[in-house]
C-alpha positions as CSV (number, residue, x, y, z in Angstrom):
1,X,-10.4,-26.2,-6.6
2,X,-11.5,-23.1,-4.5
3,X,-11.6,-20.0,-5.4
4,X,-8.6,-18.1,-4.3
5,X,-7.5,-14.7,-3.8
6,X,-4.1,-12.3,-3.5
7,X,-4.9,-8.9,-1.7
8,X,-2.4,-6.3,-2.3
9,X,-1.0,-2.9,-0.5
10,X,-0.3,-0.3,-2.6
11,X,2.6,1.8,-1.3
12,X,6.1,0.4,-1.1
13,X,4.4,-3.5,-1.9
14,X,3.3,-3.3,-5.6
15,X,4.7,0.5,-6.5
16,X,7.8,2.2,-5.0
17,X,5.6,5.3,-4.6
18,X,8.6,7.4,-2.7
19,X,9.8,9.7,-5.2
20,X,6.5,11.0,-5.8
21,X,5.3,11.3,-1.8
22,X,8.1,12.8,-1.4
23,X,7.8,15.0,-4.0
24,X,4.3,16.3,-3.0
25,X,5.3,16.4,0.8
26,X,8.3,18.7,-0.2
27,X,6.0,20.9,-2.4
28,X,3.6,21.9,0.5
29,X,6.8,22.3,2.9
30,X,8.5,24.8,0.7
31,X,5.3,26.8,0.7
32,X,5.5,27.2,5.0
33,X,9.0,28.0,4.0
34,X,10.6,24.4,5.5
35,X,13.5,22.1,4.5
36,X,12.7,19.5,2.2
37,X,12.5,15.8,3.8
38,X,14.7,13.4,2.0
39,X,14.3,10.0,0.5
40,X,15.4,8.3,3.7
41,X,13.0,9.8,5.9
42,X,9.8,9.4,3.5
43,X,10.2,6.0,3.3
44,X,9.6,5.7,7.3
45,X,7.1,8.5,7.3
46,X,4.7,6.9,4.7
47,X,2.2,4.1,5.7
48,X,-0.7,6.0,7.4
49,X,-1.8,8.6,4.5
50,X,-1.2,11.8,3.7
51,X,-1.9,13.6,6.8
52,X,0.2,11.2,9.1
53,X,3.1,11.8,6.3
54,X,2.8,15.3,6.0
55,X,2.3,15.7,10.0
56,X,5.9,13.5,10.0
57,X,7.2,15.6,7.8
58,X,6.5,18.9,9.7
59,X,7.8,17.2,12.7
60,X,11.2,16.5,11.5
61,X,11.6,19.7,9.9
62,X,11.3,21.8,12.8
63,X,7.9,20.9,14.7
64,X,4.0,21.4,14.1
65,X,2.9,25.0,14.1
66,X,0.6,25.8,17.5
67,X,-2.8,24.9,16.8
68,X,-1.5,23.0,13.2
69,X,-4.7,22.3,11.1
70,X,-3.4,19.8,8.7
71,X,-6.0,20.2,6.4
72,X,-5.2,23.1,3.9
73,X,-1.9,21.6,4.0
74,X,-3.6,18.0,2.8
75,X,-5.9,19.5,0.2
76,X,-2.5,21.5,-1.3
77,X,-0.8,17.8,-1.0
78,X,-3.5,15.9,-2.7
79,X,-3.8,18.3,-5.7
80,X,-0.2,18.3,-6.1
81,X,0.4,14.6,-6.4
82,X,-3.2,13.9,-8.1
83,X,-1.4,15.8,-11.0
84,X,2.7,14.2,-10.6
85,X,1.3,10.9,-9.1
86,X,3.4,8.7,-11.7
87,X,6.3,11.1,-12.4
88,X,8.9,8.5,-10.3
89,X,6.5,6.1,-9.5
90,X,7.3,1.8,-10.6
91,X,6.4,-1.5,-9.6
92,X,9.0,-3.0,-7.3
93,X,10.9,-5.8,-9.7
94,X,8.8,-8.6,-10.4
95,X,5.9,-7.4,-9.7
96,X,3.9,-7.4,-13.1
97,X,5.6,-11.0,-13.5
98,X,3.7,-12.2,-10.7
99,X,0.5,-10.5,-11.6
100,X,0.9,-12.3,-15.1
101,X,1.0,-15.6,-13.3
102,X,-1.9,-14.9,-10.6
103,X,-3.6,-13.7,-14.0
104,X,-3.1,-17.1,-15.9
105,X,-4.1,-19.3,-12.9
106,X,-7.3,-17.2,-12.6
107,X,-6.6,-16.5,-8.9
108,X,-8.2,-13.0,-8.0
109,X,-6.6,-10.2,-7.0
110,X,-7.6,-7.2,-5.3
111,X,-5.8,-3.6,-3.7
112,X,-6.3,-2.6,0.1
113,X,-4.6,0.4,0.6
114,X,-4.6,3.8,3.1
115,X,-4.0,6.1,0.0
116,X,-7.5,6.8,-0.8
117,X,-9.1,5.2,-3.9
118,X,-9.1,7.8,-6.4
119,X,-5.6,8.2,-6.4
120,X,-5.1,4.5,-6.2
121,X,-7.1,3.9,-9.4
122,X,-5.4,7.1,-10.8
123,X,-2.0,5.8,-10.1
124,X,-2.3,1.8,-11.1
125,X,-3.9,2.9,-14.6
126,X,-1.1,5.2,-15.1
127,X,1.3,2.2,-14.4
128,X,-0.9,0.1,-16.6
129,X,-1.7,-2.6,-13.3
130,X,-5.1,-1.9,-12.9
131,X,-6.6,-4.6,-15.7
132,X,-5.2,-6.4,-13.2
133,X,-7.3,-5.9,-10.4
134,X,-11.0,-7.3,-9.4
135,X,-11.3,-4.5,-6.3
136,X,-9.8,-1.3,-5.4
137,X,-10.0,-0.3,-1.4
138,X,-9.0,3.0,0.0
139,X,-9.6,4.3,3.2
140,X,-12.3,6.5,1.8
141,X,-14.1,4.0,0.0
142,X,-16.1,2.2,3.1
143,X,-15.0,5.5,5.4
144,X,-12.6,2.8,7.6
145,X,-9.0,2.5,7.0
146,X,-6.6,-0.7,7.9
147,X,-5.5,-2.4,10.3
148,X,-9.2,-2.4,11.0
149,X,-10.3,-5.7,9.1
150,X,-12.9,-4.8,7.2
151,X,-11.3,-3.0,4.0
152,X,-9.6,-6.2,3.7
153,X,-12.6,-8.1,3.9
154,X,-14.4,-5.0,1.5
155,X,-11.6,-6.0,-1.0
156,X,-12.4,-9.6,-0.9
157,X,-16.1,-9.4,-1.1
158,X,-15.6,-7.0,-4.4
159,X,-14.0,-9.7,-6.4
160,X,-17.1,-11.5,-6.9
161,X,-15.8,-14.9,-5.9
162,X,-18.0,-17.4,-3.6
163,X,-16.0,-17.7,-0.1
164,X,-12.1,-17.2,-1.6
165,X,-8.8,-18.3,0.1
166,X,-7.5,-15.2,0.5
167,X,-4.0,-14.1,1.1
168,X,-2.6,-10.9,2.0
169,X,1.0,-9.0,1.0
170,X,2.3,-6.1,2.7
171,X,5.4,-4.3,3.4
172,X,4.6,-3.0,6.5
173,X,2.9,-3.4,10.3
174,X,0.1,-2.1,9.7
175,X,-0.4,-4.9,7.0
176,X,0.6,-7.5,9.1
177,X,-2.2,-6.2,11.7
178,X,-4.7,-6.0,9.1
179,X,-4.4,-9.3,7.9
180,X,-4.2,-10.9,11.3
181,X,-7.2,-8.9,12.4
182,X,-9.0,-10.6,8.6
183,X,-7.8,-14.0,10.0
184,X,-5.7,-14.7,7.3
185,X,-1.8,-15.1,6.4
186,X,0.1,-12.4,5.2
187,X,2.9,-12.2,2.7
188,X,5.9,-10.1,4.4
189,X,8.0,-7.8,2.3
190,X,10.9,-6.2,3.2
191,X,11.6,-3.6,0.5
192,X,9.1,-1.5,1.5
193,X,7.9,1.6,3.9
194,X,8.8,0.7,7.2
195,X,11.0,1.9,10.1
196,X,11.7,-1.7,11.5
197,X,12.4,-4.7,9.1
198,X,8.9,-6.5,8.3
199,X,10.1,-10.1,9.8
200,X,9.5,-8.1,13.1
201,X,6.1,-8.1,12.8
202,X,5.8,-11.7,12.2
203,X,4.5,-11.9,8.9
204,X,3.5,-16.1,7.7
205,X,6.4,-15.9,5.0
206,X,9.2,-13.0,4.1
207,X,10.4,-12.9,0.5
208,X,13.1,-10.8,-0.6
209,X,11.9,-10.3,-4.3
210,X,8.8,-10.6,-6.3
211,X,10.2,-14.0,-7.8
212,X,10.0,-15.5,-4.6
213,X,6.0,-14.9,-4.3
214,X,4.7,-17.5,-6.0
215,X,6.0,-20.4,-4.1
216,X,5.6,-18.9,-0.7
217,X,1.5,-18.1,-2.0
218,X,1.6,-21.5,-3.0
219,X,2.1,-23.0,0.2
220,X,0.4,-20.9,2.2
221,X,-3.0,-22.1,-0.3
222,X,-2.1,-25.4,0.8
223,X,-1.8,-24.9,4.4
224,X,-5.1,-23.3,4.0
225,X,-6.9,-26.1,2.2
């Protein structure tokens, strides 16, 4: 049988990573003396990394300063979470289920995520998920960040397997971009970090929970043989 593969987002796909975003957001608002951004709104604002979210979340809570440099604002967010990355952090339900039985059918798996890769790392071997992984991608790892292809392709290649089936899951558009730019069929989810539902961005398969995700990888490796 070929080798196969499962690439993975990060935020709001394998981890609900909201509490803690939020948290780190809310931390550099309160010291420019704004209104922290609720639960709601973070899960919209998060998708494109930390500057887009903390940009978002300066927006909503009263506009961007003139002449708004968001990076001081970005190095106070990063050290912030680096340090309370896993305070609220889980896998969604299922998750580690599924990674037990990608595990045990020796089909590869791999991250490809826009938080960057030090905090990815930091944050799956805090959650005790990154035995499970062959490659970890950030945005910062090759300097290019998804939907552009090649992270996705960057995860693959780090696995070590000859020419894989590969297979990509994702909560949100820029996911489903990615992995049509790759050429290959993407896994919708719908619990995730999105403003519209995922099945909007025409995804191969939607699943509603983790338990679903075997099947639906399933025949999508059989459409692909």
């Amino acid at each position: 049988m070929p080798d196969r593969a499962v690439i993975f987002d990060l935020d709001g796909t394998l981890v609900d990573t909201a509490p803690d975003l939020m948290r780190a957001t809310n931390h550099v608002l309160e010291t420019i003396g704004r209104r922290p951004i609720t639960m709601d709104e973070v899960r919209v604002f998060v998708g494109h990394g930390a500057r887009a979210l903390l940009t978002r979340g300066l927006a909503a809570t009263g506009g961007l300063p003139e002449n708004y440099d968001v990076e001081p604002d970005y190095r106070r967010f990063v050290d912030f979470y680096a340090v309370n990355i896993a305070e609220g952090s889980l896998p969604f339900p299922g998750t580690v289920a599924l990674l037990d039985k990608l595990k045990a059918e020796d089909i590869a798996m791999g991250v490809c995520t826009n938080k960057l890769e030090g905090l990815s790392l930091r944050l799956l071997e805090e959650l005790d998920l990154l035995k499970y992984f062959g490659s970890v991608v950030g945005p910062d790892t090759i300097g290019i960040a998804k939907p552009d292809p090649r992270p996705f392709h960057e995860s693959v290649s780090r696995l070590g397997r000859k020419n894989p089936r590969a297979i990509m899951i994702g909560d949100s558009e820029t996911d489903i971009l990615t992995a049509r730019n790759a050429g290959v069929p993407v896994i919708g989810l719908p619990f995730g970090y999105t403003p519209k539902h995922v099945s909007t961005f025409w995804p191969d398969r939607v699943i509603g929970h983790y338990d679903e995700a075997w099947d639906a990888l399933q025949e999508l490796f059989a459409q692909e043989a």
